[in-house]
ZAZADO-260229 format. One record per residue (C-alpha): x negated, y negated, z; residue in three letters. Coordinates in steps of 0.001 Angstrom, whole numbers, padded with zeros to 6 digits, always signed. Example, Ala and Ser with C-alpha at 12.3 -4.5 7.8 and 13.67 -1.06 7.14 Angstrom:
! residues 2
-012300+004500+007800ALA;-013670+001060+007140SER;
! end
This chain:
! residues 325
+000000+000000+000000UNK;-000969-003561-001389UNK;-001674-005816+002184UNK;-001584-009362+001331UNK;-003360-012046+004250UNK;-002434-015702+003489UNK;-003624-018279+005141UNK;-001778-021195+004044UNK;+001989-021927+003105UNK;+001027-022171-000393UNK;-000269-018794-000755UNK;+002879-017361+000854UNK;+004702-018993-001959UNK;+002579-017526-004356UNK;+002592-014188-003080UNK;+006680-014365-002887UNK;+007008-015693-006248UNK;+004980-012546-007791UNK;+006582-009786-005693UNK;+009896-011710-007154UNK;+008675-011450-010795UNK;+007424-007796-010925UNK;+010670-006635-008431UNK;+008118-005554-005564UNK;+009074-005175-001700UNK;+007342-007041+001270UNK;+007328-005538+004752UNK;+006579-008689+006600UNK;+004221-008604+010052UNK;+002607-010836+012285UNK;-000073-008874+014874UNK;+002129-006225+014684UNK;+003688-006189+018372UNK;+007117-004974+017606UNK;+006331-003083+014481UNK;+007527+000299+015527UNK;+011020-001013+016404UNK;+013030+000763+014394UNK;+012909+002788+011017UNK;+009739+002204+009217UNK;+010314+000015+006269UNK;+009715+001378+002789UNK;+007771-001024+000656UNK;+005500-001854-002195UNK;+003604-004492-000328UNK;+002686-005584+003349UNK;+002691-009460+003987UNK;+000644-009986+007154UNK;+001005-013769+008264UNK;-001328-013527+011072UNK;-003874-015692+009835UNK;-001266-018356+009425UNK;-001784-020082+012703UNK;-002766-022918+014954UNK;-000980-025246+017136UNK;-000294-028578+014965UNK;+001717-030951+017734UNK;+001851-030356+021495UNK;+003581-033635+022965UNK;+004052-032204+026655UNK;+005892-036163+027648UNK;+008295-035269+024592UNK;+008496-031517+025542UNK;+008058-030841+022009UNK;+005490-028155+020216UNK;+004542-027295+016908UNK;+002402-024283+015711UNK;+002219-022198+012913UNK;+004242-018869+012864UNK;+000950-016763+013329UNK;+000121-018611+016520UNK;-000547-015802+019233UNK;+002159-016481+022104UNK;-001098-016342+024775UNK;-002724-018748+023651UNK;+000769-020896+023691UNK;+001450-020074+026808UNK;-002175-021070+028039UNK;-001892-024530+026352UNK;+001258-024722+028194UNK;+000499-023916+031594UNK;-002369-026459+031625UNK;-000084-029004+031520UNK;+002409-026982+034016UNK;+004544-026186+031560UNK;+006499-023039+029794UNK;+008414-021419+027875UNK;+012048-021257+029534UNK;+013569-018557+027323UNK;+010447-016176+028580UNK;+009555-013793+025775UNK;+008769-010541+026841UNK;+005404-009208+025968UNK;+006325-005351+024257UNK;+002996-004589+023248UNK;+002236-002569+026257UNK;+005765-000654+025534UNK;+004614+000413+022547UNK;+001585+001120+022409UNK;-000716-001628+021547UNK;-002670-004248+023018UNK;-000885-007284+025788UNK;-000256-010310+024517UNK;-000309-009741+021098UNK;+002604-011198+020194UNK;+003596-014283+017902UNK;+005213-017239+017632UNK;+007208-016680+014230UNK;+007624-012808+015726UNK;+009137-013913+018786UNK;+011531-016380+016782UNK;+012148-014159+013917UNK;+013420-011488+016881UNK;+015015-014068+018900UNK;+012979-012210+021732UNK;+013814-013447+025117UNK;+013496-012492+028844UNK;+014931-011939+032296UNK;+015590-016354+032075UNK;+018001-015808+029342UNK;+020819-015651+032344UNK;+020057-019300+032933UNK;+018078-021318+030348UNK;+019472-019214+027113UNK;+017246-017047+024306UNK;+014554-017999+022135UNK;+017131-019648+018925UNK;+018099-022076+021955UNK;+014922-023647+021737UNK;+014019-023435+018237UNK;+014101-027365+016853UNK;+012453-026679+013390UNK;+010496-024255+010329UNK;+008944-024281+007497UNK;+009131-021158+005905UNK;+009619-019969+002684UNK;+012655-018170+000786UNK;+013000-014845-001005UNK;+012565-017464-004465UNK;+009413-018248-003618UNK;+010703-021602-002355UNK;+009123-023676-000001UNK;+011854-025252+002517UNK;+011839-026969+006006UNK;+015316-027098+008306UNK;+015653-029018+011792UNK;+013094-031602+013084UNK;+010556-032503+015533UNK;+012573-034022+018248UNK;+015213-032343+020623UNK;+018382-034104+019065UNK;+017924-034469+015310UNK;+021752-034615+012525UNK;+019118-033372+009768UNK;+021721-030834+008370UNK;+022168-027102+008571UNK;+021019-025546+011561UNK;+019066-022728+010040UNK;+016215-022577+012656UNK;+019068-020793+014999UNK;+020065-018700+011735UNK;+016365-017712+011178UNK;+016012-016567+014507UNK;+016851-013128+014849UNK;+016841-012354+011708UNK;+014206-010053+011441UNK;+012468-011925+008429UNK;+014987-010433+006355UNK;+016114-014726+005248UNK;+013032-016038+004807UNK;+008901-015952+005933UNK;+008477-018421+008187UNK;+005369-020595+008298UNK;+005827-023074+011209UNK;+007870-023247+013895UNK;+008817-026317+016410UNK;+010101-025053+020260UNK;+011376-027297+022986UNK;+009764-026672+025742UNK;+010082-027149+029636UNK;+008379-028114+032835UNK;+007781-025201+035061UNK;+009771-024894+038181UNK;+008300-026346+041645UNK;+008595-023261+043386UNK;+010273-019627+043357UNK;+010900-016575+045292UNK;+012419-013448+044544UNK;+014849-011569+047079UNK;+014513-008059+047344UNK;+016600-005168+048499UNK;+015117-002056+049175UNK;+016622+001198+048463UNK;+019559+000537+046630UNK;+021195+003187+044586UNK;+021154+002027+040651UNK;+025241+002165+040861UNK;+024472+000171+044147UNK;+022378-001970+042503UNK;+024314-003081+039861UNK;+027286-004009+042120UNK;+024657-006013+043670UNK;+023456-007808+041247UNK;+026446-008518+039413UNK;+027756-010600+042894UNK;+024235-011994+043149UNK;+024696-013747+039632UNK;+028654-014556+039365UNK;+027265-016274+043200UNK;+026508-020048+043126UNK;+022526-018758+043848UNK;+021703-019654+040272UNK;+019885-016694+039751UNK;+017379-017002+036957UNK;+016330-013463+036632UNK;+017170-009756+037657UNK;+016162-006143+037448UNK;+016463-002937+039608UNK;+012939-001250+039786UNK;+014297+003114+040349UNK;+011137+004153+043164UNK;+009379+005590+039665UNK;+009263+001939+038155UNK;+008603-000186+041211UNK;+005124+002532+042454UNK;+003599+000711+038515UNK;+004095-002892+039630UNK;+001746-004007+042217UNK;+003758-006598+043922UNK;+006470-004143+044987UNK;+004114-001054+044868UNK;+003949-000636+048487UNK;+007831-000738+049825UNK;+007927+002830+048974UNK;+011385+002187+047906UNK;+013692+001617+044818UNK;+013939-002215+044606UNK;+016194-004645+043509UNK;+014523-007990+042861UNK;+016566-011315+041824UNK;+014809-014375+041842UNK;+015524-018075+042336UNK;+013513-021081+040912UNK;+013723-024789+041386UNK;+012728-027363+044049UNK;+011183-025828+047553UNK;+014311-027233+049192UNK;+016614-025685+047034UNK;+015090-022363+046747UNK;+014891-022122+050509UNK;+018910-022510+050813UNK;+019918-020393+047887UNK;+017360-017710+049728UNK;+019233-017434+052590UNK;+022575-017952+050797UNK;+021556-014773+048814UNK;+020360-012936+051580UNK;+023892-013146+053171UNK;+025250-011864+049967UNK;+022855-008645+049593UNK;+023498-007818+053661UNK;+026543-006563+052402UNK;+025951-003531+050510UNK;+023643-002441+053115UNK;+019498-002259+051462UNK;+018053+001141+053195UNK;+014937-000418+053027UNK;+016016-003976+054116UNK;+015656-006744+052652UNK;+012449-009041+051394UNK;+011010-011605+049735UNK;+008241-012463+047773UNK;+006467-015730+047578UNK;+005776-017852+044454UNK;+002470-016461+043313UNK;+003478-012629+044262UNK;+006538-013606+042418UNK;+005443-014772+039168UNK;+003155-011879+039020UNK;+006068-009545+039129UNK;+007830-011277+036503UNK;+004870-011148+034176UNK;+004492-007284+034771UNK;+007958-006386+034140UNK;+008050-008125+031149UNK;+005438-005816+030266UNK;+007096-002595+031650UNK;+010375-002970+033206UNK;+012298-002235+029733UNK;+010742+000880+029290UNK;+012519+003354+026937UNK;+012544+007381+027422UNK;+011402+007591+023712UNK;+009623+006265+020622UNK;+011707+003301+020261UNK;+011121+005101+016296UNK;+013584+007675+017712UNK;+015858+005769+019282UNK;+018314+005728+016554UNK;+018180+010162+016865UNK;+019928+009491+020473UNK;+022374+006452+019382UNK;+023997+009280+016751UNK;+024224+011419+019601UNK;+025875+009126+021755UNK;+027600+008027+019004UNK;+028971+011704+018233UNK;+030059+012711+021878UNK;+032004+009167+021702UNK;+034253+010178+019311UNK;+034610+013718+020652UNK;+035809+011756+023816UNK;+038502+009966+021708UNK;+039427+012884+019715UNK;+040518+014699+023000UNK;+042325+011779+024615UNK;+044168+011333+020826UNK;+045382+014945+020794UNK;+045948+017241+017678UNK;+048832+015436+016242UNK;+046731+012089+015705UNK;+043803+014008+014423UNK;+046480+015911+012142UNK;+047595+012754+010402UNK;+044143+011460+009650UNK;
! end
């Protein structure tokens, strides 16, 4: 297979244009992070944008940044932090998940998945905070949508419609995010011991509670002995956590305490403090959506679930409705 490395808009345009002539097929890829979501695609030609990148505008008083799409989310993330910012919508890092190196994801592959974290409850998913592209069309055409300032009227929004599309609209070139200050402080509540039916019921009150919770997961014992923040309760845990102002945080803690006493933690309840926090949100990102298969074979297990499904429904319809069919 024919792997084509621009490094420039214009040569993706070029490329496009000549695949479009001769009626070839592009799998498109970044770093390859998420590659084996999925059935592999069947193509003439591999377009691998990775060398497209760069950071082109970072205006951290206008919480605006621009990069190009082959801009490695790390080194994002670094820029950001150094001016004690982030991103809100949290992308989750699934290298690790599937084999390949941390951190090895891309801006243009996070957009083009619309990949988004435990946040999402609160601040909303990656097409939230998309402002702008470049990219360029199945034609071969060059285009730009959206602009470089939070509220722009420049027309269709097709920065949300590009997002999550897979790069099945268009390749992408440059992208322009609103980002966001990072919170003062947080904690995360935990609750030890919780069944995962348990759990759920728990966290479900936790969020539909006035707590503003801005994340949550329930770590079974097996998960929570691989995370070293939580490693050593020896428990299952259930882990929500709460961001904002010290003040705040420190009222919604106890607020949500009161609400977990009530389905009765074997383990108790804890808490962990803002730097043992944010390291357990950056290793479940890496692990905590961990899949009992090749996310390849996934599909091989929705047709099963898919089959017993309508076996269910044909035995609550009866012979007479299957008889009619």
């Amino acid at each position: 297979m024919t792997v084509l490395t621009p490094n420039d808009e214009a040569e993706v345009v070029e490329a496009l244009a000549d695949a479009l002539t001769g009626g070839k097929t592009f799998e498109l890829v970044g770093r390859g992070s998420k590659r084996l979501i999925g059935r592999a695609a069947q193509t003439d030609r591999t377009l691998d944008v990775s060398g497209i990148s760069g950071v082109l505008l970072y205006e951290p008083n206008e919480l605006v940044l621009s990069a190009r799409a082959g801009t490695p989310l790390a080194e994002i993330e670094k820029l950001l932090a150094e001016n004690n910012q982030e991103l809100a919508f949290e992308p989750a890092d699934l290298g690790p998940l599937l084999g390949r190196a941390a951190g090895a994801g891309t801006l243009g592959g996070t957009l083009a998945v619309n990949l988004s974290g435990p946040r999402r409850i609160k601040a909303g998913a990656a097409r939230d905070f998309a402002l702008g592209v470049r990219a360029v069309s199945g034609r071969g055409e060059a285009f730009k949508a959206g602009g470089r300032v939070v509220k722009n009227v420049t027309g269709y929004d097709l920065p949300k419609l590009i997002a999550g599309s897979w790069g099945t609209l268009a390749v992408m070139t440059e992208a322009t995010i609103k980002v966001l200050p990072r919170a003062e402080d947080q904690e995360t509540v935990l609750a030890l011991g919780l069944s995962d039916a348990r759990a759920a019921d728990a966290m479900a009150a936790a969020m539909g509670s006035s707590c503003e919770v801005s994340g949550a997961a329930h770590l079974p014992l097996r998960a929570a002995a691989k995370i070293p923040a939580v490693a050593k309760a020896a428990y299952a845990v259930t882990a929500l956590r709460l961001e904002g102002i010290a003040v705040s945080v420190a009222y919604r803690r106890k607020r949500l305490e009161e609400i977990l006493k009530a389905f009765g933690a074997p383990g108790g309840l804890g808490a962990l403090a803002a730097d043992d926090s944010r390291a357990r949100t950056r290793a479940s990102r890496r692990s905590l959506f961990r899949l009992g298969r090749r996310p390849d074979l996934g599909r091989d297990a929705g047709r099963r679930a898919a089959r017993r499904a309508g076996a269910r429904r044909a035995r609550r319809a009866g012979p007479r409705a299957l008889g009619s069919r």
